[in-house]
LOZA-499370 format. One record per residue (C-alpha): residue number from 1; residue in three letters; x, y, z. Coordinates in Angstrom, 2 decimals. Each point is the difference from the previous one (the first is absolute). Example, Ala and Ser with C-alpha at 12.3 -4.5 7.8 and 13.67 -1.06 7.14 Angstrom:
<site><nr>1</nr><rest>ALA</rest><east>12.30</east><north>-4.50</north><up>7.80</up></site>
<site><nr>2</nr><rest>SER</rest><east>1.37</east><north>3.44</north><up>-0.66</up></site>
***
This chain:
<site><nr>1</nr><rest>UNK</rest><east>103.47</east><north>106.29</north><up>108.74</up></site>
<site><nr>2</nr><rest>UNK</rest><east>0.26</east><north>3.79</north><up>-1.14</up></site>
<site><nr>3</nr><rest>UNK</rest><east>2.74</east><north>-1.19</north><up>-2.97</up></site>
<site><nr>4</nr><rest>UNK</rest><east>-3.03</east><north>-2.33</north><up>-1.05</up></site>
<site><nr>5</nr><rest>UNK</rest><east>-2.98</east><north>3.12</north><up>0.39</up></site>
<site><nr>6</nr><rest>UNK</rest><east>2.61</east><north>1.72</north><up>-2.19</up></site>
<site><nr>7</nr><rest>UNK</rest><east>0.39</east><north>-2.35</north><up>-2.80</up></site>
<site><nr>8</nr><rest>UNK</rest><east>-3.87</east><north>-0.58</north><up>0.42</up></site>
<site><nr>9</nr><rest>UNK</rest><east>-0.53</east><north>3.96</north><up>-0.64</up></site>
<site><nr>10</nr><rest>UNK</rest><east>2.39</east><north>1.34</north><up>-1.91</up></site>
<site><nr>11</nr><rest>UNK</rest><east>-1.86</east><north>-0.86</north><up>-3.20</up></site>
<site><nr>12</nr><rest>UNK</rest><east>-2.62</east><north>3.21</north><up>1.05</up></site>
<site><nr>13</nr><rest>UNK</rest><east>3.26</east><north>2.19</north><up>-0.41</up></site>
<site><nr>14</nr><rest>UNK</rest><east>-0.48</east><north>-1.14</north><up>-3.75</up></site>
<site><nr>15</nr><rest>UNK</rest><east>-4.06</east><north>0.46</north><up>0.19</up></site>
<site><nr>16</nr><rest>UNK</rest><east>0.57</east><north>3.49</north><up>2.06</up></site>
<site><nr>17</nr><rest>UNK</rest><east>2.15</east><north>1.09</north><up>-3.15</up></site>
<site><nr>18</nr><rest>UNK</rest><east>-2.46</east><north>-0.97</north><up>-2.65</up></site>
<site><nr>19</nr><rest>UNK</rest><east>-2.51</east><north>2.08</north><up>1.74</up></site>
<site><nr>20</nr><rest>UNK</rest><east>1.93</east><north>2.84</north><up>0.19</up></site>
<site><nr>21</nr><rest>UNK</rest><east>0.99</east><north>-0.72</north><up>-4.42</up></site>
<site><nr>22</nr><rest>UNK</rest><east>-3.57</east><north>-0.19</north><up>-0.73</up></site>
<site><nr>23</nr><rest>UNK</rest><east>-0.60</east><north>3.92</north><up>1.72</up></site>
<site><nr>24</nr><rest>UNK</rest><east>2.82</east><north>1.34</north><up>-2.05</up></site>
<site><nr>25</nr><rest>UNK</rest><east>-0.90</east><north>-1.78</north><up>-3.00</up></site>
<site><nr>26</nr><rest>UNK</rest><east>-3.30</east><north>1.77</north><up>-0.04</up></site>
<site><nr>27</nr><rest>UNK</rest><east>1.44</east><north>3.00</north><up>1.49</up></site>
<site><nr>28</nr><rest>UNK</rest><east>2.76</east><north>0.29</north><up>-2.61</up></site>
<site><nr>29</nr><rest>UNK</rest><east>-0.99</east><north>-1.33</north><up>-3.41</up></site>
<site><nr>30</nr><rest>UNK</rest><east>-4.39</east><north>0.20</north><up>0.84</up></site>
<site><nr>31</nr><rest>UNK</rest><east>-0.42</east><north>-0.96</north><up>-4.31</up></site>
<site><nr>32</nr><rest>UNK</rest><east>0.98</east><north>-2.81</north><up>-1.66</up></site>
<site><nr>33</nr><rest>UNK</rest><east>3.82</east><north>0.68</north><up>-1.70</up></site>
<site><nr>34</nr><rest>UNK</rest><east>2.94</east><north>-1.84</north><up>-1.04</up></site>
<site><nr>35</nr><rest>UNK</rest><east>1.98</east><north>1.54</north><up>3.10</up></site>
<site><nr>36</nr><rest>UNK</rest><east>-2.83</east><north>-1.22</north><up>2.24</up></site>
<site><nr>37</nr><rest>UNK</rest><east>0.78</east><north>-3.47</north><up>-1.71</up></site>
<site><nr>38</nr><rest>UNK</rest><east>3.80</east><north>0.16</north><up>0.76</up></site>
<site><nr>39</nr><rest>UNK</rest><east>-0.80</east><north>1.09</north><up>3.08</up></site>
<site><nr>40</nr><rest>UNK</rest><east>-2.31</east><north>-3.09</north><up>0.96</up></site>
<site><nr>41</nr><rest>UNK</rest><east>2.23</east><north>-2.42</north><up>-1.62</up></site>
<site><nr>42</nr><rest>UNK</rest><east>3.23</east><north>0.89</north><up>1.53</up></site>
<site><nr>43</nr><rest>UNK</rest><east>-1.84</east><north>0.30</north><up>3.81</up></site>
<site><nr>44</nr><rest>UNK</rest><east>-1.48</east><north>-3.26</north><up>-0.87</up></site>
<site><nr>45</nr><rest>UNK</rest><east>3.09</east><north>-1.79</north><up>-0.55</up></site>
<site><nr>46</nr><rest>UNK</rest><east>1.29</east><north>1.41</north><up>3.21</up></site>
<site><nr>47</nr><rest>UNK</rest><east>-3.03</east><north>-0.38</north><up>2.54</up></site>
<site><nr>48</nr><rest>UNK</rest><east>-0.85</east><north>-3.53</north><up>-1.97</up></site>
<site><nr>49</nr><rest>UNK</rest><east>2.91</east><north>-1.47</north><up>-0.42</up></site>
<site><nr>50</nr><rest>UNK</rest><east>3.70</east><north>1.16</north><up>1.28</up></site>
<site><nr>51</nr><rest>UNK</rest><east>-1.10</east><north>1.16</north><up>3.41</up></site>
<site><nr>52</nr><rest>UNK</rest><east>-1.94</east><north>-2.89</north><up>0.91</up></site>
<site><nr>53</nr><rest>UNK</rest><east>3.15</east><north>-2.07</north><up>-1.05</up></site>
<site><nr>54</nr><rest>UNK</rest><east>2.17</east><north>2.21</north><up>1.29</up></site>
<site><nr>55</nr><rest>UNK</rest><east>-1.77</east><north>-0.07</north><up>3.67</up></site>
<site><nr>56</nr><rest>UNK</rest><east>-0.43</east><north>-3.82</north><up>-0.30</up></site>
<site><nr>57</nr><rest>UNK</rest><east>3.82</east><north>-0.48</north><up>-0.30</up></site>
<site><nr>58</nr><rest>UNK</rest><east>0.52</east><north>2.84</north><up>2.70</up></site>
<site><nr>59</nr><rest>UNK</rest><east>-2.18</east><north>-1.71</north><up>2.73</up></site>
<site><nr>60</nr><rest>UNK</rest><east>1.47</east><north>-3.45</north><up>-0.87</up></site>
<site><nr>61</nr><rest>UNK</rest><east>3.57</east><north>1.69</north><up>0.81</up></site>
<site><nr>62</nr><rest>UNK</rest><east>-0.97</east><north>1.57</north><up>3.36</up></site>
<site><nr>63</nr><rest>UNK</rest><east>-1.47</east><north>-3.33</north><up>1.01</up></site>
<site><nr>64</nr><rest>UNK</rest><east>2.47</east><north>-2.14</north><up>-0.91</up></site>
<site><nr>65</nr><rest>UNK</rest><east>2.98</east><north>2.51</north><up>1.23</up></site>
<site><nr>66</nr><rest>UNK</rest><east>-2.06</east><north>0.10</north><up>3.61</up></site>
<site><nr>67</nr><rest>UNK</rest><east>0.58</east><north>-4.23</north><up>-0.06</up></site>
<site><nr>68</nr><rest>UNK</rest><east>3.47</east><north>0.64</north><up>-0.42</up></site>
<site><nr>69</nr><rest>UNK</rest><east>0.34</east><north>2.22</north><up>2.67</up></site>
<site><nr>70</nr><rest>UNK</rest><east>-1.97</east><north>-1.67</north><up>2.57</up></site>
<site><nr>71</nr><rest>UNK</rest><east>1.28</east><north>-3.39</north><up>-0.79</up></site>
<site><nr>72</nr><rest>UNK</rest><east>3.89</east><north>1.20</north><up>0.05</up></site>
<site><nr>73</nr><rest>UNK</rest><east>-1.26</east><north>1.43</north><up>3.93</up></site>
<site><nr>74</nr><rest>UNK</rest><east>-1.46</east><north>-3.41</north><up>0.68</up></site>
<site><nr>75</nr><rest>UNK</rest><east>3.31</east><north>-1.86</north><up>-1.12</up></site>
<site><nr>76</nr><rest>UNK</rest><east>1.98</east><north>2.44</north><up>2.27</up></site>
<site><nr>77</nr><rest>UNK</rest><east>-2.24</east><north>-0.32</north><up>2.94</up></site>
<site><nr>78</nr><rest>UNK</rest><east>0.18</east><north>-3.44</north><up>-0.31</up></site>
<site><nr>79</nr><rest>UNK</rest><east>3.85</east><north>-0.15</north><up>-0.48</up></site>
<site><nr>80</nr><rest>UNK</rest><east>0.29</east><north>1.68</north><up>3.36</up></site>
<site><nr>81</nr><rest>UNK</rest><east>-2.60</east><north>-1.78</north><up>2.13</up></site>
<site><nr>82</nr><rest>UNK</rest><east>1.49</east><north>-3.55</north><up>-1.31</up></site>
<site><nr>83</nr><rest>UNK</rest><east>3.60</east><north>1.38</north><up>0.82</up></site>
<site><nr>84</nr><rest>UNK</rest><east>1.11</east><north>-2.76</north><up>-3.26</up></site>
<site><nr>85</nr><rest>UNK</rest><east>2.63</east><north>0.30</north><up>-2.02</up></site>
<site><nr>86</nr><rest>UNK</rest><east>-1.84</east><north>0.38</north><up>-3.49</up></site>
<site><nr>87</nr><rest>UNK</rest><east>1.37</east><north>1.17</north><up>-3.19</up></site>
<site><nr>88</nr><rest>UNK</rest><east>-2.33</east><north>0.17</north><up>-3.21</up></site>
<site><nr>89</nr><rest>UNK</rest><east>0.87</east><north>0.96</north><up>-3.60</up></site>
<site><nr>90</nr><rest>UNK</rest><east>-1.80</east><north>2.14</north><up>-2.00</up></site>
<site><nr>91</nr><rest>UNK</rest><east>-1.16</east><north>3.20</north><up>-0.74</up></site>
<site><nr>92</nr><rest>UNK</rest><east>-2.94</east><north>2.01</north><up>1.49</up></site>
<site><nr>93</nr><rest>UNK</rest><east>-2.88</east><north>-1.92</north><up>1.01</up></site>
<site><nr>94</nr><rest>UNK</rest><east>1.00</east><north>-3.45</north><up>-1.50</up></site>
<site><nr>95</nr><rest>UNK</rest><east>2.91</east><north>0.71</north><up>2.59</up></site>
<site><nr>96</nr><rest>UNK</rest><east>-2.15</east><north>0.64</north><up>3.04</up></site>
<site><nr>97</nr><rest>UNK</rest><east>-2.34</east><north>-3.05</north><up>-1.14</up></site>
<site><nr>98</nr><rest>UNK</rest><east>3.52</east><north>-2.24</north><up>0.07</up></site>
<site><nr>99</nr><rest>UNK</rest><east>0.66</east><north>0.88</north><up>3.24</up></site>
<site><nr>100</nr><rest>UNK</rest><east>-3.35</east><north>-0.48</north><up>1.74</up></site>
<site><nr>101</nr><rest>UNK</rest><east>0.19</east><north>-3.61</north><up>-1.76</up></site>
<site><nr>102</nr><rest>UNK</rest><east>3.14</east><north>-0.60</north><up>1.34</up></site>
<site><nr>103</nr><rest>UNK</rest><east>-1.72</east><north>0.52</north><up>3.10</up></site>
<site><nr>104</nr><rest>UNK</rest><east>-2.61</east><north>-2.69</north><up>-0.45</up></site>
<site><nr>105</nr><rest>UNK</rest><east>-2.76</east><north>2.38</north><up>-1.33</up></site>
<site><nr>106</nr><rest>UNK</rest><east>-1.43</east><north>-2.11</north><up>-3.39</up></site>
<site><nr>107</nr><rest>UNK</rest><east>-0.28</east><north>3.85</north><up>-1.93</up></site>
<site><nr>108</nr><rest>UNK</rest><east>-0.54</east><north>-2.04</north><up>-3.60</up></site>
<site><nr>109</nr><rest>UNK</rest><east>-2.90</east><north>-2.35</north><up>1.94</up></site>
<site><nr>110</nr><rest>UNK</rest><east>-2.11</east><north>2.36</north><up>0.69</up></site>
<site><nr>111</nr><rest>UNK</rest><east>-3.24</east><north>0.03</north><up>-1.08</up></site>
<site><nr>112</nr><rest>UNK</rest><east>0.30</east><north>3.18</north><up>-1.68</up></site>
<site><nr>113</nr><rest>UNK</rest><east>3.61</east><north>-0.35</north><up>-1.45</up></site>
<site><nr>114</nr><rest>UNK</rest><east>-1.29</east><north>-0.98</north><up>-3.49</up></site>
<site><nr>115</nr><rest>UNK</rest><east>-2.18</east><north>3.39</north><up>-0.36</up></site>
<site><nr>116</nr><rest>UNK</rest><east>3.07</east><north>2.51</north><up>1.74</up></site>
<site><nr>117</nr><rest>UNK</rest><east>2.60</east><north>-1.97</north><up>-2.23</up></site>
<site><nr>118</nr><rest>UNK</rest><east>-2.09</east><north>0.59</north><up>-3.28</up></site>
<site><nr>119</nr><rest>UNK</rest><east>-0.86</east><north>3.61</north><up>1.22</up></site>
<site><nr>120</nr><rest>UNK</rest><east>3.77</east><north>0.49</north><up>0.84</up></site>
<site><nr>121</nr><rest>UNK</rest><east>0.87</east><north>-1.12</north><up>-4.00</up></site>
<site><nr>122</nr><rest>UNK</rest><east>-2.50</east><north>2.37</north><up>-1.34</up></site>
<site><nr>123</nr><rest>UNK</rest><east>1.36</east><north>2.89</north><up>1.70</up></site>
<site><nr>124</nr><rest>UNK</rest><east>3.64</east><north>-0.66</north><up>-0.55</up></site>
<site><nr>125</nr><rest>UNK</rest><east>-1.24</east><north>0.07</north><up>-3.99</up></site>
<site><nr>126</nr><rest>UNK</rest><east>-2.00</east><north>3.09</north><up>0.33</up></site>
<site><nr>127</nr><rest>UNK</rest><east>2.89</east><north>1.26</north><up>1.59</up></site>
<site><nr>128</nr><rest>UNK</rest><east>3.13</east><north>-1.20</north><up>-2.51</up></site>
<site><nr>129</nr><rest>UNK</rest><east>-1.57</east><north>-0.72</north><up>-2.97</up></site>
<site><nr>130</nr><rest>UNK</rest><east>-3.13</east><north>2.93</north><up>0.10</up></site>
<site><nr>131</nr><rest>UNK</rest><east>-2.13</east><north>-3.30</north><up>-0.47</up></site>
<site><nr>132</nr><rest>UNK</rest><east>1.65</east><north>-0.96</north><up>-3.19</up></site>
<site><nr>133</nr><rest>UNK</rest><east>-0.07</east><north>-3.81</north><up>0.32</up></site>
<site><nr>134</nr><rest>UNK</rest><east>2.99</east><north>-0.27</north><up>-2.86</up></site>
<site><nr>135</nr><rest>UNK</rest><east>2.41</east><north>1.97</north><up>2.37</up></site>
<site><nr>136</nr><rest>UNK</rest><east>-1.30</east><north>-1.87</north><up>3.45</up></site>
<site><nr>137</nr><rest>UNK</rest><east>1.96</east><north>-2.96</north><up>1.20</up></site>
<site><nr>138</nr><rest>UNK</rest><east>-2.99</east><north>-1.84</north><up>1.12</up></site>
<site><nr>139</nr><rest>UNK</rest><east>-1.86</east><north>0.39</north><up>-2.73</up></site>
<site><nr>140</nr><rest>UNK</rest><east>-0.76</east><north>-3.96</north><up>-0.64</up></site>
<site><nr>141</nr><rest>UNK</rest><east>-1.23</east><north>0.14</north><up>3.81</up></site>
<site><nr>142</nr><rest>UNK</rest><east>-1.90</east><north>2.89</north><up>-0.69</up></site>
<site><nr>143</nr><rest>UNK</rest><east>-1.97</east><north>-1.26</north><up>-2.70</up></site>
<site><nr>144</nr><rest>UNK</rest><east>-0.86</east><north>-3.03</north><up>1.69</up></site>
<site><nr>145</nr><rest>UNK</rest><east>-0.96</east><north>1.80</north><up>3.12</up></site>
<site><nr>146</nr><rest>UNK</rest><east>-2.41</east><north>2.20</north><up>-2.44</up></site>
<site><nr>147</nr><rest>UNK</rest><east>-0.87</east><north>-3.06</north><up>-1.59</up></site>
<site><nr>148</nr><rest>UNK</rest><east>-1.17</east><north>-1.64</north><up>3.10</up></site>
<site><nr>149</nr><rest>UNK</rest><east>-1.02</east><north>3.02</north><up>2.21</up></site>
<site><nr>150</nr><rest>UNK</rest><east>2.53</east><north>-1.31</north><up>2.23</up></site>
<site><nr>151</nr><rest>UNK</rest><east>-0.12</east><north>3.52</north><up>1.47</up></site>
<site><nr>152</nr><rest>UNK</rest><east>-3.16</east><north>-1.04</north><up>2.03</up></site>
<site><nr>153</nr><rest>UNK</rest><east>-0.95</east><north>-2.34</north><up>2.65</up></site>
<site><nr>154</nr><rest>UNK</rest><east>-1.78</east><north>-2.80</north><up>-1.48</up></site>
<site><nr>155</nr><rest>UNK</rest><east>-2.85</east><north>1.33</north><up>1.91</up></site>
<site><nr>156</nr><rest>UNK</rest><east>-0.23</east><north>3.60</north><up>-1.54</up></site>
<site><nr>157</nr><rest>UNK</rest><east>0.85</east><north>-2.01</north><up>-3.24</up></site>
<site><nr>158</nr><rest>UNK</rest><east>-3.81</east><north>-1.68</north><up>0.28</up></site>
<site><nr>159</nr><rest>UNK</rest><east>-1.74</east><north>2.92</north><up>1.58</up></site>
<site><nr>160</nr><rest>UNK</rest><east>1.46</east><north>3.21</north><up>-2.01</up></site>
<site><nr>161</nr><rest>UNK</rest><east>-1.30</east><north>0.41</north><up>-3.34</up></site>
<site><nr>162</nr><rest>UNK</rest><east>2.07</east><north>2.19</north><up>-2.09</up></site>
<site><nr>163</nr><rest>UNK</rest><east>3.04</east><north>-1.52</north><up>1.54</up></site>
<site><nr>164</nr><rest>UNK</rest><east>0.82</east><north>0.15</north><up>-3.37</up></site>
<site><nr>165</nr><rest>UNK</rest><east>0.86</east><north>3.46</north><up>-0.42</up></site>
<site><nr>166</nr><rest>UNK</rest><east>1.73</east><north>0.06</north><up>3.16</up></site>
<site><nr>167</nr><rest>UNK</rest><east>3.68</east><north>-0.41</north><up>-1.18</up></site>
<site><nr>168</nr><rest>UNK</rest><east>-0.25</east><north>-0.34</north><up>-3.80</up></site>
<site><nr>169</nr><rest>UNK</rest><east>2.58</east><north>0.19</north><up>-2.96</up></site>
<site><nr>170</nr><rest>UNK</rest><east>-0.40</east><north>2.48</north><up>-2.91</up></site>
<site><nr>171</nr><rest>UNK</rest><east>1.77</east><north>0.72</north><up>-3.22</up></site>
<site><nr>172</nr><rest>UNK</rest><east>1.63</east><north>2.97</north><up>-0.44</up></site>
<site><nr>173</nr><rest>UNK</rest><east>2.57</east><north>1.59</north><up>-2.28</up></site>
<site><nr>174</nr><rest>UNK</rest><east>2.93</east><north>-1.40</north><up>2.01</up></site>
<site><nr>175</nr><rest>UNK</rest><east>-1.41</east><north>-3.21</north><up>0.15</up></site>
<site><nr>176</nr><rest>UNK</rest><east>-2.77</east><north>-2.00</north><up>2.86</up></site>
<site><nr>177</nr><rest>UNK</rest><east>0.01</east><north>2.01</north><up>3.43</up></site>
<site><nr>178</nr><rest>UNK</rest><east>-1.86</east><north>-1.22</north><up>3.07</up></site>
<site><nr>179</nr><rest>UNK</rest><east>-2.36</east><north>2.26</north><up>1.29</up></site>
<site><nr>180</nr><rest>UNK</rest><east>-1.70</east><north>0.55</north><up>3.46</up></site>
<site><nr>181</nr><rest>UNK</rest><east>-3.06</east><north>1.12</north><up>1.14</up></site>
<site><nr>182</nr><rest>UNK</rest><east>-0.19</east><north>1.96</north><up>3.31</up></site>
<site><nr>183</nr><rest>UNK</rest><east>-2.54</east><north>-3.16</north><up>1.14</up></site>
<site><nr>184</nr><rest>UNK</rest><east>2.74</east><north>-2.07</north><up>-0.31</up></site>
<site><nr>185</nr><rest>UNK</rest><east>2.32</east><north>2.27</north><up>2.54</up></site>
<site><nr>186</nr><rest>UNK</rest><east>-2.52</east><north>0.19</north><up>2.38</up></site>
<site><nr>187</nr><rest>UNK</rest><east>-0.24</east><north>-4.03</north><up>0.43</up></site>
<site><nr>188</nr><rest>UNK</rest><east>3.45</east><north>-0.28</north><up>-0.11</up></site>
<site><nr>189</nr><rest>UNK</rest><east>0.84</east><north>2.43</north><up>2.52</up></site>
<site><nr>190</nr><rest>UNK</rest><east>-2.57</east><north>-1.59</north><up>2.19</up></site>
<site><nr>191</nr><rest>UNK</rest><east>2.20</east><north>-3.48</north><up>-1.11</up></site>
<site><nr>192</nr><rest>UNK</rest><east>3.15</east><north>1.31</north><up>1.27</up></site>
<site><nr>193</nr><rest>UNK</rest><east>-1.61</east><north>1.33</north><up>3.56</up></site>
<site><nr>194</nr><rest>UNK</rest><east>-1.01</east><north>-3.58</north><up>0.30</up></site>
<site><nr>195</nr><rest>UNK</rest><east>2.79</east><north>-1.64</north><up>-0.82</up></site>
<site><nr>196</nr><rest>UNK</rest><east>2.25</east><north>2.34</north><up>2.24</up></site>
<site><nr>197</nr><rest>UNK</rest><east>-2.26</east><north>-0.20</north><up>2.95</up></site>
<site><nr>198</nr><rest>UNK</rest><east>0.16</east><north>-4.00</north><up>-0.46</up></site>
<site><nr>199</nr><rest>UNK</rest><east>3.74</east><north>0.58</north><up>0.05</up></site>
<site><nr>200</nr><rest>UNK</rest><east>-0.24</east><north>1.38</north><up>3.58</up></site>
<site><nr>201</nr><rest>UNK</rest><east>-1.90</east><north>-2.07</north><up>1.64</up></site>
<site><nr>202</nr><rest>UNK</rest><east>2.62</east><north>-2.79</north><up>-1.00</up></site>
<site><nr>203</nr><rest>UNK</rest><east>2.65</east><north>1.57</north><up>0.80</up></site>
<site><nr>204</nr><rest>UNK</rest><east>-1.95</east><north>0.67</north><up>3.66</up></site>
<site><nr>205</nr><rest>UNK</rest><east>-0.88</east><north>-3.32</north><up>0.06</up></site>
<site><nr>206</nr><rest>UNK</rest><east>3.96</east><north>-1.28</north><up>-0.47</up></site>
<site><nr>207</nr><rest>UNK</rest><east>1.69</east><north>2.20</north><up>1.88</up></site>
<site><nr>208</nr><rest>UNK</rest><east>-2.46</east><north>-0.46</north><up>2.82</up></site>
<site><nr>209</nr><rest>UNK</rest><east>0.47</east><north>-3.78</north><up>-0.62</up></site>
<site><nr>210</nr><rest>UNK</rest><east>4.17</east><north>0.81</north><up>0.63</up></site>
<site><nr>211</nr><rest>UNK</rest><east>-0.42</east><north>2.06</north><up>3.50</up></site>
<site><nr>212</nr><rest>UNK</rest><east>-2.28</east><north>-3.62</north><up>1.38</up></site>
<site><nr>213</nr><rest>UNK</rest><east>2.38</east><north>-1.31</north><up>3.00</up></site>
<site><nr>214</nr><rest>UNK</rest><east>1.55</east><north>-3.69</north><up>-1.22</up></site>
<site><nr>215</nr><rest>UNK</rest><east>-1.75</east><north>-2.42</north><up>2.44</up></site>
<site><nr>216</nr><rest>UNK</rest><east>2.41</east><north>-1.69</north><up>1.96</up></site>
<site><nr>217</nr><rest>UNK</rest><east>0.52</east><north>-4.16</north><up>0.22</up></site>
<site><nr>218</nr><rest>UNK</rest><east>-2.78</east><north>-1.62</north><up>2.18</up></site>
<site><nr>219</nr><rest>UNK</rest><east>-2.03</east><north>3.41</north><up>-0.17</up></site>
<site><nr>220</nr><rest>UNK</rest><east>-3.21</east><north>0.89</north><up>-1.45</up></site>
<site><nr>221</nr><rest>UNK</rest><east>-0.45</east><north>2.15</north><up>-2.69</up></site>
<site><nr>222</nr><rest>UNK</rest><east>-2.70</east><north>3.06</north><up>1.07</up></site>
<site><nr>223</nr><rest>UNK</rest><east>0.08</east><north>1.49</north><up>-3.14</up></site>
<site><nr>224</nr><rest>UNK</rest><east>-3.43</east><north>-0.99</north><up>-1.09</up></site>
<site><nr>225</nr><rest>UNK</rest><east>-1.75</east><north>0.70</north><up>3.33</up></site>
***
């Protein structure tokens, strides 16, 4: 809850900053000038445009990173309550997801799995590639998960209406680069709480399934009483 109030305010960092441009602005260049000009342009590109892109892509990274930690606790809780021999391949949280599934727990089912899995692709190219869709491995995936907001529940896909500029790509010198908006890191850090939390109550739900004593022959069952 207080990573998602975060991501929901840290856009008034951005508004607090503009404030604070507009007093100087009149306190430093009060006529009209070219240097007031240069000055509005190059703040403008800043406060408009790089640090709302640059926060976006910072919140999706804490959010995601959290998942990974949390989930590679789960898998080693889990490893020690089921007492199983389990070995997974894999790096980082694509490892820890392996070995909860070689546990029983259906991590790709999930309701959620689609949204985390398409958020998890966008960050890894944000991260790599700075966006650039040319350099990205997944860039075919990418542009169909753009494509077909993929990104979102097919709930929030009927009810939000500028899903559109959620996750969007845009040409630039170097070639197309996906963008994201700071909307779009809030939802999908609330879609990676979810989709941990569902984690953990499967995981409960198995390895409290394992600890049930085995009925013996002739005897009743009282599992369900």
């Amino acid at each position: 809850m207080i990573l998602l109030d975060y991501v929901w305010k840290t856009p008034q960092l951005i508004d607090t900053l503009k404030r604070i441009e507009s007093r100087k602005l009149a306190a430093y260049f009060p006529t009209a000038s070219k240097t007031r000009a240069l000055r509005i342009g190059l703040e403008s590109e800043s406060l408009d445009s790089a640090f709302p892109h640059y926060q976006a892509v910072s919140n999706l990274f804490v959010a995601l990173s959290l998942l990974e930690v949390f989930t590679l606790r789960l898998a080693r809780l889990a490893l020690e309550d089921s007492k199983e021999p389990v070995s997974a391949k894999g790096q980082g949280l694509q490892r820890s997801l392996n070995t909860l599934s070689k546990l029983g727990v259906s991590t790709s089912r999930q309701e959620l799995w689609p949204q985390v899995n398409a958020a998890l692709k966008i960050r890894h190219c944000q991260m790599h590639a700075g966006g650039l869709l040319n350099e990205s491995r997944d860039a075919g995936a990418l542009r169909q998960i753009v494509r077909t907001k993929a990104f979102l529940q097919a709930a929030h896909r009927k009810s939000v209406s500028n899903a559109e500029a959620y996750v969007v790509v845009t040409s630039s010198q170097h070639g197309d680069q996906l963008r994201i908006s700071n909307e779009y890191s809030w939802i999908a850090t609330a879609y990676a709480r979810d989709y941990f939390l569902a984690l953990c109550v499967e995981v409960q739900t198995r390895l409290a399934s394992h600890r049930l004593p085995t009925p013996r022959n002739g005897e009743a069952s009282t599992a369900a009483v």
